[in-house]
Wavefront OBJ file of the C-alpha trace (Angstrom):
o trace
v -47.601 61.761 0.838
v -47.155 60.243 -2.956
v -44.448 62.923 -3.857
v -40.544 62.369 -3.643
v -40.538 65.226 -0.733
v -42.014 67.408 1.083
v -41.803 71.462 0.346
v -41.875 71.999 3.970
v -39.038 69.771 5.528
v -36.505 72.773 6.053
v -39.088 74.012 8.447
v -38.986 70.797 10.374
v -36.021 72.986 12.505
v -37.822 75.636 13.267
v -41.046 74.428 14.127
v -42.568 70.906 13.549
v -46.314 71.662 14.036
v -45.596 73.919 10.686
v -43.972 71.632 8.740
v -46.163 69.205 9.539
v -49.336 71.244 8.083
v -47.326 71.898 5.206
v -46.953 68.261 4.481
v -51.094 67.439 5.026
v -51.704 70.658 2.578
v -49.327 68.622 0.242
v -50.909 65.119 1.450
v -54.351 66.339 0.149
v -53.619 68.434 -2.989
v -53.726 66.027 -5.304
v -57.763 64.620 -4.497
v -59.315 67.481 -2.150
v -57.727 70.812 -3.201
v -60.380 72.122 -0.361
v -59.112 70.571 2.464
v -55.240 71.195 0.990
v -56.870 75.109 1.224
v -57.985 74.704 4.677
v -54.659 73.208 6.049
v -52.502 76.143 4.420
v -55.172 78.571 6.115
v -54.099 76.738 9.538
v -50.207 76.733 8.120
v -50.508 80.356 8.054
v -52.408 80.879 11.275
v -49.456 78.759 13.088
v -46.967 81.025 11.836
v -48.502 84.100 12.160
v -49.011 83.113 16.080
v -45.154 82.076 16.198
v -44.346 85.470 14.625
v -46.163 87.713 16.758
v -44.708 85.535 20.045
v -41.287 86.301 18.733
v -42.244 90.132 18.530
v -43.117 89.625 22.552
v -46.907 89.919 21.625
v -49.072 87.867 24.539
v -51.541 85.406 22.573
v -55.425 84.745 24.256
v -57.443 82.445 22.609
v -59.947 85.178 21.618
v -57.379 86.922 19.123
v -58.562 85.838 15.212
v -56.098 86.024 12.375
v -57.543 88.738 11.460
v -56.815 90.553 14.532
v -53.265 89.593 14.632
v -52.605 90.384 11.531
v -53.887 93.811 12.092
v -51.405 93.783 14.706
v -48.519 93.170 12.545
v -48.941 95.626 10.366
v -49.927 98.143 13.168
v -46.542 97.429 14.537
v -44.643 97.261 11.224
v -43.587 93.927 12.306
v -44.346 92.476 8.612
v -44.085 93.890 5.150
v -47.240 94.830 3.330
v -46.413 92.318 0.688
v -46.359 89.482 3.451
v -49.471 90.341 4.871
v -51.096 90.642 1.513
v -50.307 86.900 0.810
v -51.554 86.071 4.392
v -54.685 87.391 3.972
v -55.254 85.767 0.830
v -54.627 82.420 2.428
v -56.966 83.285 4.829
v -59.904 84.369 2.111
v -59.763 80.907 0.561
v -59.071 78.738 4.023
v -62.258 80.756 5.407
v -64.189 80.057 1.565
v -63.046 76.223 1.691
v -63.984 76.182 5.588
v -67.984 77.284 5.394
v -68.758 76.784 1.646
v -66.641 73.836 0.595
v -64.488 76.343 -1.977
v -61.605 75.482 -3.396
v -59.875 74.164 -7.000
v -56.490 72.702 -7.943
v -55.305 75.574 -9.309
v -56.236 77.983 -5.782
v -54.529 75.102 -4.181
v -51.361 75.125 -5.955
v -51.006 78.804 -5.325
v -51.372 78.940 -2.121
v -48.874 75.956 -1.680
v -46.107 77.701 -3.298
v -46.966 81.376 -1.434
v -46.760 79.011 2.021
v -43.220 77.682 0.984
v -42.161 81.180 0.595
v -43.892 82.668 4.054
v -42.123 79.865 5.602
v -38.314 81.010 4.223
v -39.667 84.737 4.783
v -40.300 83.398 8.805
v -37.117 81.559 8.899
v -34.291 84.188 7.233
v -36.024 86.317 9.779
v -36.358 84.164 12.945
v -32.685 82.558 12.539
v -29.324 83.819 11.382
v -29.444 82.336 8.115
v -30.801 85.051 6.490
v -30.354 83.893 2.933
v -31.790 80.611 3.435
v -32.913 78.905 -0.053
v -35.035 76.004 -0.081
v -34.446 74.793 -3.893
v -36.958 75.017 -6.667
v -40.322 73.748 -5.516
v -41.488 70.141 -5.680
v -44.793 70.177 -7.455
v -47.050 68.183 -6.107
v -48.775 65.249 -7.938
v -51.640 66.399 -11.249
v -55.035 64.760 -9.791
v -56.464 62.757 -11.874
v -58.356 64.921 -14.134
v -56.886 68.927 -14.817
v -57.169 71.499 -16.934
v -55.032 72.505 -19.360
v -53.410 75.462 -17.522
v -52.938 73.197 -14.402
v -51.310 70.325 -16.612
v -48.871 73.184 -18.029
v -48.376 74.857 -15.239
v -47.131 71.515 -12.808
v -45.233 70.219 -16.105
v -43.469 73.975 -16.169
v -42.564 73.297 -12.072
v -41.421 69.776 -12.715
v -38.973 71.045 -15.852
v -37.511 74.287 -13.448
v -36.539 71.559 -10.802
v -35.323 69.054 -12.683
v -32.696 71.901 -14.246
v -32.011 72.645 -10.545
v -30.744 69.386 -9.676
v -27.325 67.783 -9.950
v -27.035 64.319 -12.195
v -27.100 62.292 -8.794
v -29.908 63.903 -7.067
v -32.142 63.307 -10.119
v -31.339 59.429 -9.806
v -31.770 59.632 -6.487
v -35.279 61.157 -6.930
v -35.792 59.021 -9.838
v -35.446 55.885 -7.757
v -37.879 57.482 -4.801
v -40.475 58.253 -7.664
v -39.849 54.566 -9.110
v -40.464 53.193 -5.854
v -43.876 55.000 -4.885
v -45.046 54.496 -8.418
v -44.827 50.429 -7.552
v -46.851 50.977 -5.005
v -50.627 49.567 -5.079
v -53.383 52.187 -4.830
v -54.578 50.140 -1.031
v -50.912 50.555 0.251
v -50.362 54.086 -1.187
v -54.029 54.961 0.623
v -53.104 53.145 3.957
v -49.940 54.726 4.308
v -51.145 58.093 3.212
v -53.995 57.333 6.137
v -51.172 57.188 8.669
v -49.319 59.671 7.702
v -52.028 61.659 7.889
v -53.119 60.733 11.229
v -49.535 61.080 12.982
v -48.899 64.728 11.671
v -52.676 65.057 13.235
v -51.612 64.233 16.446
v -48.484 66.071 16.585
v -50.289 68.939 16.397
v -51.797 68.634 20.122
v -47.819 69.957 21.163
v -48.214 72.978 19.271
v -49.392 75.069 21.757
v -46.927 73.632 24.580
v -44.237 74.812 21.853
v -45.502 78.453 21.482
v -45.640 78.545 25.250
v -41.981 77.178 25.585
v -41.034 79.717 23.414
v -42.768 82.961 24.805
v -41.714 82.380 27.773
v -37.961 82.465 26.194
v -38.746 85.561 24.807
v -39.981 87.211 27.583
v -36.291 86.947 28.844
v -35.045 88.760 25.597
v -34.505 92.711 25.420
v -36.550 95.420 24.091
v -33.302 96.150 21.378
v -33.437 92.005 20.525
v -37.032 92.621 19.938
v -36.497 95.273 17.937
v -33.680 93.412 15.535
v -36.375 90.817 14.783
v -38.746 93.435 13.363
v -35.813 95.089 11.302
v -34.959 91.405 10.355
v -38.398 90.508 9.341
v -39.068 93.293 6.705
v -35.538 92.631 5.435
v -36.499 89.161 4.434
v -39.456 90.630 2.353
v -37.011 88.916 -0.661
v -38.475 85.638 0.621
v -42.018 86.432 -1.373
v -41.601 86.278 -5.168
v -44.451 84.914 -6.427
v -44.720 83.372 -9.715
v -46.821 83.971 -12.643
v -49.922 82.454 -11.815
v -49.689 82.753 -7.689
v -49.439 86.381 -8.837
v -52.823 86.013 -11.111
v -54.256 84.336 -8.329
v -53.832 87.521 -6.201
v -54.833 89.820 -8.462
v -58.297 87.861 -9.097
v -58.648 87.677 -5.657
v -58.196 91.541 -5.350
v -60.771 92.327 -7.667
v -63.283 90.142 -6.081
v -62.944 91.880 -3.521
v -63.926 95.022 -5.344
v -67.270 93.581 -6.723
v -65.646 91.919 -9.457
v -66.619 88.601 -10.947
v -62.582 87.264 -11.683
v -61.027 84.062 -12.261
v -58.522 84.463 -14.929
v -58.728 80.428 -15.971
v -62.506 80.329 -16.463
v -63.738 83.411 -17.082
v -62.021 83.832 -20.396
v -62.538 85.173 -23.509
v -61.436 81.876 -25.145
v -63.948 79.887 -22.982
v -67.160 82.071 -24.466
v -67.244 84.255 -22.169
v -68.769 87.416 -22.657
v -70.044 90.367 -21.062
v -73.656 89.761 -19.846
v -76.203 92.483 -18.334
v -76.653 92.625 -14.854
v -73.008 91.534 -13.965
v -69.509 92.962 -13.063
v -67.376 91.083 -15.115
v -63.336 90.972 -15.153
v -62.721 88.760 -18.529
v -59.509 87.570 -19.067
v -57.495 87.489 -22.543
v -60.287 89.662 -24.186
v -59.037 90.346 -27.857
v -57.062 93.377 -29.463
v -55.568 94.216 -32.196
v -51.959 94.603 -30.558
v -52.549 90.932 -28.133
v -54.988 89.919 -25.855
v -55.756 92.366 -22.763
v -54.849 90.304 -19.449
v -58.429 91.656 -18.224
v -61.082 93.519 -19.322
v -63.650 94.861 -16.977
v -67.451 94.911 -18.267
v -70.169 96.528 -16.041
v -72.866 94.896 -18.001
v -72.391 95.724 -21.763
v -70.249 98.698 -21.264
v -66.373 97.677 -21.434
v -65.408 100.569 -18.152
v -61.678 99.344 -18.193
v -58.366 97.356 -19.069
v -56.528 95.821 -16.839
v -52.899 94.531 -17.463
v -51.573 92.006 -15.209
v -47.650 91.885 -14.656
v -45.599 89.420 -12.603
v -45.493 89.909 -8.685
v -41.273 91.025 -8.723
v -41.676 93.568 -12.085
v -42.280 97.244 -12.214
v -45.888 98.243 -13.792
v -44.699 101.996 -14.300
v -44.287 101.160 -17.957
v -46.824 98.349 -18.382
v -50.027 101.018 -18.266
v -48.405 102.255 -22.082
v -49.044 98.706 -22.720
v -52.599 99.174 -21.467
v -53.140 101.950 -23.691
v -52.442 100.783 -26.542
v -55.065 97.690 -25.575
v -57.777 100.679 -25.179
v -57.045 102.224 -28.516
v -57.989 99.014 -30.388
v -59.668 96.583 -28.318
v -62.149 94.608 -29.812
v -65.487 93.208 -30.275
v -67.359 96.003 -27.574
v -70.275 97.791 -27.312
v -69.019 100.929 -26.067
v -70.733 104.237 -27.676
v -68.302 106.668 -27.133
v -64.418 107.336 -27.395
v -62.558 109.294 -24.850
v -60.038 112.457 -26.000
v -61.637 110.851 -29.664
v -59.211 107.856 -29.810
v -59.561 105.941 -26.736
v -61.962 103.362 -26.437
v -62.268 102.539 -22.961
v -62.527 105.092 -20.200
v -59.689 103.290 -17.111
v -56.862 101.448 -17.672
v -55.063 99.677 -14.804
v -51.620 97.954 -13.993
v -50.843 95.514 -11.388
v -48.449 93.410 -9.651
v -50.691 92.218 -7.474
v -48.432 94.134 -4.721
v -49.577 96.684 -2.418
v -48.871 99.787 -2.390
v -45.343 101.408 -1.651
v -44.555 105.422 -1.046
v -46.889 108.291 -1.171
v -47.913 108.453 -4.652
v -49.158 106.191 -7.108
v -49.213 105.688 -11.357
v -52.838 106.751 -12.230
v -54.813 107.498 -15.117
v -58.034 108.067 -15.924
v -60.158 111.261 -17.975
v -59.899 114.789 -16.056
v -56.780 113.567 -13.979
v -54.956 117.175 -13.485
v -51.253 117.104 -15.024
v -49.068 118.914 -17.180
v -50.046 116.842 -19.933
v -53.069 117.095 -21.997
v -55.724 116.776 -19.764
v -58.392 113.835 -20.209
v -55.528 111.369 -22.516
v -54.742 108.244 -21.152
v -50.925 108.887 -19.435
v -49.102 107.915 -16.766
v -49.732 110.764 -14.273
v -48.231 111.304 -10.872
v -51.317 112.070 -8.160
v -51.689 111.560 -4.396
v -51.719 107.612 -3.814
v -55.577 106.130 -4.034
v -54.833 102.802 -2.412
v -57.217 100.358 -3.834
v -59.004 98.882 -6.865
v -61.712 100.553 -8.107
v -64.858 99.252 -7.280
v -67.130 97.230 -9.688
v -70.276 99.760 -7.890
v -67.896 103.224 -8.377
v -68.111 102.303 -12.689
v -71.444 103.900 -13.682
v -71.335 106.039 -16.669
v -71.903 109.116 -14.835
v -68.477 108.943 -13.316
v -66.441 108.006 -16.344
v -65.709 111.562 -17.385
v -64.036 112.494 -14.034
v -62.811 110.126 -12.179
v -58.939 109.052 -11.990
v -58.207 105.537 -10.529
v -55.172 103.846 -8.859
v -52.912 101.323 -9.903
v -52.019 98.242 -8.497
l 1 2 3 4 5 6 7 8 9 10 11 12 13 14 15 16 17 18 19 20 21 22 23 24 25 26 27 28 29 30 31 32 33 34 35 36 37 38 39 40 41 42 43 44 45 46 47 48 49 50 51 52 53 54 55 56 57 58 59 60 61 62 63 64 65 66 67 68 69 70 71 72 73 74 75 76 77 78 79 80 81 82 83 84 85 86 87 88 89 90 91 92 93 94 95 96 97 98 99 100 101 102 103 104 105 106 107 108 109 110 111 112 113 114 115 116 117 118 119 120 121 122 123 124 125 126 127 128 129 130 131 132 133 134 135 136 137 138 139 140 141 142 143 144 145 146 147 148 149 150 151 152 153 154 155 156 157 158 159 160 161 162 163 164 165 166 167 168 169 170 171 172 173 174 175 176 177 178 179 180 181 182 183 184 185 186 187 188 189 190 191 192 193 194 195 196 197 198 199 200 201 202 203 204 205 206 207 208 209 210 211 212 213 214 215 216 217 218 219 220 221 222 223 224 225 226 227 228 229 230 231 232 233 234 235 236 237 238 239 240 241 242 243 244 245 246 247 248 249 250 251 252 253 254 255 256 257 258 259 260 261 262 263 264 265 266 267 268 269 270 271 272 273 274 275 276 277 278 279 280 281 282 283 284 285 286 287 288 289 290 291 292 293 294 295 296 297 298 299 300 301 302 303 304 305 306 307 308 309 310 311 312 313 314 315 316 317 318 319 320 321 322 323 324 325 326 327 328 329 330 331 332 333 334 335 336 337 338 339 340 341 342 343 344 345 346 347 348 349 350 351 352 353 354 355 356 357 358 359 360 361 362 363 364 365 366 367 368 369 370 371 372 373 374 375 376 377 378 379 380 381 382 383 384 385 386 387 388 389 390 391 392 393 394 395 396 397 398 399 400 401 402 403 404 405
């Protein structure tokens, strides 16, 4: 692997077959993001199998991801926030599985949400329940990136190099000076082995789960029990960064209908709305800053959308997105709404699920003490999803209130 370390050695403890898929995800990042998808997919299968053992569940062959998964949740044996990053590992594995999917910058995501489901699995499987791992090791920039990727691994590589100590940087200096000597056959041969001896490691995994049921089986309902109260109290563990969060969030509104990929399908890249489509365009223009998204059914600009890290409160970010509807620019719409807004929804997200039984919303006709149709923060009963891309026609847009993410 042609970086000073791996991301996934604390987990060589715990389990081996897991830090081992961590390192091939790493191993292949840098010239087949795809496969480095498909590897964190089976990362996160591995460990959701080794967390629902440890919860006393029996494993068949026939249960999918998806199923166990369901079963976490269904047993409160996970918080929502960890099972939302699982299943968008699991999206892009399955996309980079049957259609080849998968980019750098999906890749890198996913990478760093694995490192954290791996600390969220340990603090909760072991009694070191504030386990740190140190700031993440970005992997090596393939050969040709985008801008954003460039920035983003520089940004990684400046956060850990503040991290370290004046002797661990030499020491990762020299490591770095020594694989950089390295010829591009050697570097691929060893790579090659590497490669193939995590492979074949992987053919004890399932001798390991077994081991370990069957030590389980010997445990008590109440020990049980403290390993589901442990595992939601490590939810800490996920605290996803700026653009692993914008990576969820474009996810999420794909899966509302929404055509969303906050890199490419931005303003700044040409991109405009277009008839026929359902179009989430990032950084479209204002006159108070660029809206993180902008949703376009065809022509018709239906809603603004602003994006806010995965850890920070969005109560007060949909003011923000107000503001972007009074004087956004450069659309077609015909019509204002309560004669000053200019687009009908506006959104805020975290990309987290979400939590209680009520939700921010807004949207024209919402009931509320304040003046009915304006664009406010309302309290309503919780609506827990994105609307969808198909729910935006105009003959909706004078009634409907929509959730926040």
């Amino acid at each position: 692997m042609d970086q000073v370390q791996s991301n996934f050695e604390f987990l060589d403890q715990l389990d081996g077959e897991l830090a081992n898929l961590g390192r091939l995800a790493e191993s292949y990042f840098q010239e087949d993001p795809s496969t480095s998808l498909i590897k964190l997919r089976q990362f996160s299968e591995r460990l959701v199998r080794r967390h629902a053992v440890l919860m006393g569940v029996d494993l068949v062959d026939a249960d999918t991801q998806v199923d166990l998964l369901r079963r976490l949740k269904y047993d409160r044996a996970a918080p929502d926030r960890v099972l939302d990053v699982l299943h968008h590992i699991r999206k892009l594995g399955n996309a980079a599985v049957h259609e080849g999917q998968g980019d750098h910058r999906q890749a890198l995501a996913c990478l760093k949400m694995s490192v954290q489901l791996g600390v969220w699995h340990l603090r909760a499987s072991t009694k070191d329940r504030d386990f740190s791992p140190g700031p993440f090791v970005p992997p090596r920039a393939p050969q040709s990136t985008t801008d954003d990727l460039a920035k983003e691994l520089e940004r990684l590589r400046r956060e850990r190099d503040e991290a370290l100590t004046a002797v661990q940087k030499a020491e990762e200096q020299r490591k770095q000076a020594v694989l950089d000597a390295e010829s591009a056959e050697a570097r691929h041969q060893r790579e090659l082995s590497e490669r193939q001896t995590w492979e074949a490691l992987a053919q004890e995994a399932d001798k390991q789960l077994q081991e370990l049921a069957a030590q389980v089986q010997a445990q008590t309902a109440a020990q049980k029990m403290e390993f589901v109260r442990a595992s939601n109290a490590a939810v800490g563990a996920i605290d996803l960064d700026e653009q692993s969060t914008r990576e969820l969030i474009d996810q999420q509104l794909r899966d509302r209908g929404w055509e969303a990929d906050s890199s490419e399908l931005r303003y700044g890249n040409g991109v405009r709305p277009t008839k026929g489509k359902n179009l989430a365009i990032a950084e479209w223009p204002t006159q108070s800053g660029p809206a993180d998204y902008a949703l376009f059914v065809g022509e018709n600009c239906v809603g603004i959308v602003e994006a806010k890290r995965y850890r920070k409160n969005v109560s007060a970010a949909i003011d923000q997105a107000e503001r972007y509807s009074r004087v956004i620019q450069g659309i077609e719409n015909n019509e204002k709404w309560n004669d000053e807004f200019n687009v009908p929804f506006v959104f805020a997200t975290n990309g987290r699920p979400y939590q209680g039984s009520a939700v921010l919303v807004v949207g024209k006709g919402a009931a509320s003490g304040k003046e009915e149709g304006k664009f406010s923060a309302l309290l309503a009963p919780r609506q827990p999803d994105w609307v969808a891309s198909q729910g935006c026609r105009k003959s909706q847009l004078r009634s409907k209130a929509v959730g926040l993410g």
